[in-house]
TORKOL-4160 file (C-alpha; in steps of 0.2 Angstrom, whole numbers, padded with zeros to 4 digits, m for minus):
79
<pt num="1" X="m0128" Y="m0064" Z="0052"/>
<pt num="2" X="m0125" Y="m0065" Z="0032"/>
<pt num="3" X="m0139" Y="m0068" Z="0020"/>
<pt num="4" X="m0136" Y="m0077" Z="0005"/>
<pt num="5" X="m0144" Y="m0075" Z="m0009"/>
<pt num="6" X="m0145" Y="m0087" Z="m0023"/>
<pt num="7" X="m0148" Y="m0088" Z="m0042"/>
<pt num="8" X="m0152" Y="m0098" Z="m0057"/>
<pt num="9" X="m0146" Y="m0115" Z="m0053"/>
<pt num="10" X="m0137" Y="m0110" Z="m0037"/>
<pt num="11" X="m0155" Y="m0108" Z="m0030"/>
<pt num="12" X="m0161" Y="m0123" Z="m0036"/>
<pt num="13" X="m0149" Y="m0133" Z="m0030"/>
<pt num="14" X="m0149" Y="m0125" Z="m0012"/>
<pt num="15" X="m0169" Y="m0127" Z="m0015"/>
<pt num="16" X="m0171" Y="m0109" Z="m0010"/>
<pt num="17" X="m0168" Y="m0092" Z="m0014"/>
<pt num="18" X="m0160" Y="m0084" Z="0002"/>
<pt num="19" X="m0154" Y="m0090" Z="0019"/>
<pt num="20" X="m0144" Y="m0084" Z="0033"/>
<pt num="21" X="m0130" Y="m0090" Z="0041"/>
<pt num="22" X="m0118" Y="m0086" Z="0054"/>
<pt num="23" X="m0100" Y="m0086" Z="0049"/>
<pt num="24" X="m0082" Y="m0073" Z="0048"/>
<pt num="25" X="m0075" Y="m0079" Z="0034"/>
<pt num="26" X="m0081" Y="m0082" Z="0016"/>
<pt num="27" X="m0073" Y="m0102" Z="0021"/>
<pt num="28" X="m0084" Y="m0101" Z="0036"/>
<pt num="29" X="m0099" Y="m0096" Z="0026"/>
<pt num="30" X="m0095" Y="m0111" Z="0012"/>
<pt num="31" X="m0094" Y="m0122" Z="0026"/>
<pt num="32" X="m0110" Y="m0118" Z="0033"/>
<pt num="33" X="m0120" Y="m0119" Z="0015"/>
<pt num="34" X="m0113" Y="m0134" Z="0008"/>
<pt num="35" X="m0116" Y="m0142" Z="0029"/>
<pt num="36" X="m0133" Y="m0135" Z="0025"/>
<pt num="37" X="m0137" Y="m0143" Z="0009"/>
<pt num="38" X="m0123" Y="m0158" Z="0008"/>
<pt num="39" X="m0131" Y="m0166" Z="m0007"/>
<pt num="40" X="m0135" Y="m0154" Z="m0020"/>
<pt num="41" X="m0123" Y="m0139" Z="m0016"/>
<pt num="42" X="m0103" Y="m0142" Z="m0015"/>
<pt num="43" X="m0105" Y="m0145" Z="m0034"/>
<pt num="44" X="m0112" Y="m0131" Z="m0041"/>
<pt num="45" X="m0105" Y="m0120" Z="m0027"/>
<pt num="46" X="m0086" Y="m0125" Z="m0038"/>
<pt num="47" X="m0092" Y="m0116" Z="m0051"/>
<pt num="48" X="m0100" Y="m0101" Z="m0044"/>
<pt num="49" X="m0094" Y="m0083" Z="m0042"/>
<pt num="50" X="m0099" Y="m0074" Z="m0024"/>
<pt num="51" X="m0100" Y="m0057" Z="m0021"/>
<pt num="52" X="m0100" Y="m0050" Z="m0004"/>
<pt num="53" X="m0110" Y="m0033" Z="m0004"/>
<pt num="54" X="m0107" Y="m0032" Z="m0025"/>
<pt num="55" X="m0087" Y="m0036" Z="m0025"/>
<pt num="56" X="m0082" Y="m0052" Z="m0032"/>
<pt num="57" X="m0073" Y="m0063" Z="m0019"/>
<pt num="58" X="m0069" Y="m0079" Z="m0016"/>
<pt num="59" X="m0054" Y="m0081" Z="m0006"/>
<pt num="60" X="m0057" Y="m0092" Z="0011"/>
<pt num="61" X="m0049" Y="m0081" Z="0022"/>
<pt num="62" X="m0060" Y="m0063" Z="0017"/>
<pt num="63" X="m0067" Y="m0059" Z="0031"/>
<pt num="64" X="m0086" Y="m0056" Z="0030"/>
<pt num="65" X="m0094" Y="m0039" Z="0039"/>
<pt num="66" X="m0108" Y="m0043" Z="0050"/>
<pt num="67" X="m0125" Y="m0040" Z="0040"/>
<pt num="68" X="m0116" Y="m0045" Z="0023"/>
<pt num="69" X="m0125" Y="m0050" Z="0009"/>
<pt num="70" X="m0116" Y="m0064" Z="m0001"/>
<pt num="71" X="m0124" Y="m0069" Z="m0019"/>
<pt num="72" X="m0121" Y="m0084" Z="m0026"/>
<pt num="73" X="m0119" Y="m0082" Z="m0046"/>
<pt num="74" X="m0117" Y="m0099" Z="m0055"/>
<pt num="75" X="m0110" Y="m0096" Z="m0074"/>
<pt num="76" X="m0124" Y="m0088" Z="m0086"/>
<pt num="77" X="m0124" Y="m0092" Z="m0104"/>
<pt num="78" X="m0133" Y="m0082" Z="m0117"/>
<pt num="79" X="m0126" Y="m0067" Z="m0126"/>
């Protein structure tokens, strides 16, 4: 099981701020959270970064350890 955790705008599109899912791959778990939230999500999820356990990814093959935690990060402005 992965928990997901997301932030800023990420969250509000997935209209939470964690979740769980089932999945082996980063592709896998994309699938899942846009499957999850089909209207709100596949569009900020384009311009997010994810980490898996605090290293950026985001390749669809990475494989994803069981008990993960992926964080969704969408781009933050500010300086």
């Amino acid at each position: 099981m992965i928990t997901v955790r997301y932030f800023a705008g990420a969250a509000e599109a997935a209209g939470t701020e964690s979740e769980q899912h089932e999945a082996r791959t980063v592709g896998e778990l994309l699938a899942a959270m846009t499957t999850a939230h089909p209207e709100s999500l596949p569009v900020v999820l384009e311009r997010c970064s994810l980490l898996v356990d605090g290293s950026r990814t985001g390749e669809p093959a990475s494989p994803l350890p069981d008990g993960a935690v992926v964080d969704v990060l969408p781009p933050f402005a500010g300086g």
